[in-house]
N, C-alpha and C positions, 0 to 999 in steps of 0.2 A: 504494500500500500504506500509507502513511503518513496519508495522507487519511481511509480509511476505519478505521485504528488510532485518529488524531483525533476523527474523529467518534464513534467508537464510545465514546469515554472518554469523551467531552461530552457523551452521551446519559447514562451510569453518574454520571456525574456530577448532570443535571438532575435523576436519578430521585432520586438519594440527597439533594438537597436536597427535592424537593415529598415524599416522604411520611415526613414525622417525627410523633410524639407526642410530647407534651409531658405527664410525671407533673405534676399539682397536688391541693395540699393544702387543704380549704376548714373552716376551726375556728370556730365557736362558744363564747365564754368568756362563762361570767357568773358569778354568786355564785346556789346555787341551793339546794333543799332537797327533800328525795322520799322513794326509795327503790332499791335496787338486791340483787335476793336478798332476803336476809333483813337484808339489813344498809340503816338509815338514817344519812341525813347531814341535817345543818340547815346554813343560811346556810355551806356550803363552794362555794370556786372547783370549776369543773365546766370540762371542754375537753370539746367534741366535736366529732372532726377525721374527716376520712374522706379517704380517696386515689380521683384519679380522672385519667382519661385525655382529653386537651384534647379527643383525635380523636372522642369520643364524644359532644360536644358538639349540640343540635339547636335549631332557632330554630321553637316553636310557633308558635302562631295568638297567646298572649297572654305569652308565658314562655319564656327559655331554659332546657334540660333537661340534665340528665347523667344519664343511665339508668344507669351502669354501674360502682357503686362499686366499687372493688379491697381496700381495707381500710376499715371503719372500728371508730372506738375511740373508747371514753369514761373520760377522766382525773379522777377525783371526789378531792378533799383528803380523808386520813386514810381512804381504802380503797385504791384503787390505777385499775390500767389493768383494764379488758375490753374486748374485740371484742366490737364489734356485728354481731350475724347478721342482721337482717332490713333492715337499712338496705338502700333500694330505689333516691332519686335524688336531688339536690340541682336546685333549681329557682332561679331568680331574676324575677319578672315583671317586663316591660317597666317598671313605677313606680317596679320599687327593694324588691321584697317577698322575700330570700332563704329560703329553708327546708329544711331536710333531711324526708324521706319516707321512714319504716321501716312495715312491715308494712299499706300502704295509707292510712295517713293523719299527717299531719303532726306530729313528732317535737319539734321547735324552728321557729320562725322568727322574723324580723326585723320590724321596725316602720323605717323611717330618715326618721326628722323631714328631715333634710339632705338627701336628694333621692343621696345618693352611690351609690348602690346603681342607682339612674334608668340603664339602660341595659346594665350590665353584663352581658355576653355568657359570664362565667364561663371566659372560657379566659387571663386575665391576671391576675397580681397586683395584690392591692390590698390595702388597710386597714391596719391595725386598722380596721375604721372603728364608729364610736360606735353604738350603734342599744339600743332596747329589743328583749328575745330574748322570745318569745310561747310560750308554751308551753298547749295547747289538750288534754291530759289524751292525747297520743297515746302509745302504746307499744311502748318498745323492747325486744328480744329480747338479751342480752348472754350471755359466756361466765362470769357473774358473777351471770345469773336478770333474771328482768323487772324492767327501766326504768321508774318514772313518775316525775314529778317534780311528785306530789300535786294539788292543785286547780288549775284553770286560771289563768294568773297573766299576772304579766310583769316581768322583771328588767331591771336594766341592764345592757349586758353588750358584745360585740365580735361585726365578723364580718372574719374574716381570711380571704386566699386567697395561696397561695404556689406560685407556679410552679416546677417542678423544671428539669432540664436537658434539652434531650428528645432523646431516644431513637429509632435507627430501627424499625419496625415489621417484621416478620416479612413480610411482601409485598417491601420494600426490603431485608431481606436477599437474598431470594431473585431478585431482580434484581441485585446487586452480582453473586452467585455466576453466575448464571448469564450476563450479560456479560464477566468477568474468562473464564469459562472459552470463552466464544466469540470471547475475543480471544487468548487463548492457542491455540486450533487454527486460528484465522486464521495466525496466525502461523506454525503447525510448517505446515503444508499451503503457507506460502508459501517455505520454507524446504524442502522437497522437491523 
């Protein structure tokens, strides 16, 4: 009886470690100028962070992918915060070429002279790291009105990644529960 109580915990146990998600947060900062609504900004610091789940994570033919952003949001000097609604993935290619993708084509991305970027699989922290931000006249959807950030350009600027604490998954609860309760009627059933 004790053997198979053991094992059964060792099992709730494996599961509860192999399926976690990990929240991370992947930011863009440069010094930028455009527009947003009706309202213009010139030469102000610009964040654009978006939240995303490690488990969503997929390794292309050229690119790692995140299909499935959770939030994201655009922090402009002397306007404020908006969510961004059409924000679709953040990608990174194999060379080291990070980018955000809203409304099918390319929102921000990176340049990295230094090679840092070269391999990042997008599911660990990293940075600040230095990179020129690219901006290719793509457009974003905001709760603040349409994003541009005026002619195609390129700024100096940051790409940060911050890994949260992670989390179990809705699968892994439902594993926990359902072994805790199959050990529990092992129990009263041995105990009759």
């Amino acid at each position: 009886m004790r053997a198979v109580l053991a094992l059964a915990g060792l099992c709730l146990l494996t599961q509860w470690q192999q399926v976690q998600a990990s929240p991370i947060t992947y930011t863009f900062s440069g010094i930028f100028s455009g527009t947003i609504g009706a309202s213009v900004f010139s030469n102000v610091q610009v964040d654009l962070s978006a939240n995303f789940d490690t488990a969503n994570t997929i390794t292309g033919a050229t690119a790692y992918s995140n299909a499935t952003p959770l939030l994201g949001t655009i922090t402009i000097a002397g306007i404020g915060t908006a969510t961004i609604t059409n924000l679709q993935s953040v990608n990174n290619a194999f060379s080291g070429s990070a980018k955000f993708v809203a409304g099918g084509g390319t929102l921000l991305s990176t340049t990295d002279p230094t090679a840092a970027l070269a391999g990042y699989n997008l599911n660990s922290s990293i940075g600040p790291v230095p990179s020129s931000l690219v901006y290719s006249g793509g457009v974003g959807m905001t709760s603040l009105g349409v994003l541009t950030f005026g002619a195609p350009g390129i700024v100096a600027g940051t790409f940060t990644a911050t890994l949260g604490s992670a989390t179990p998954e809705p699968g892994t609860w439902s594993a926990l529960v359902l072994g805790l309760g199959a050990l529990a009627m092992k129990r009263r059933t041995g105990r009759a």
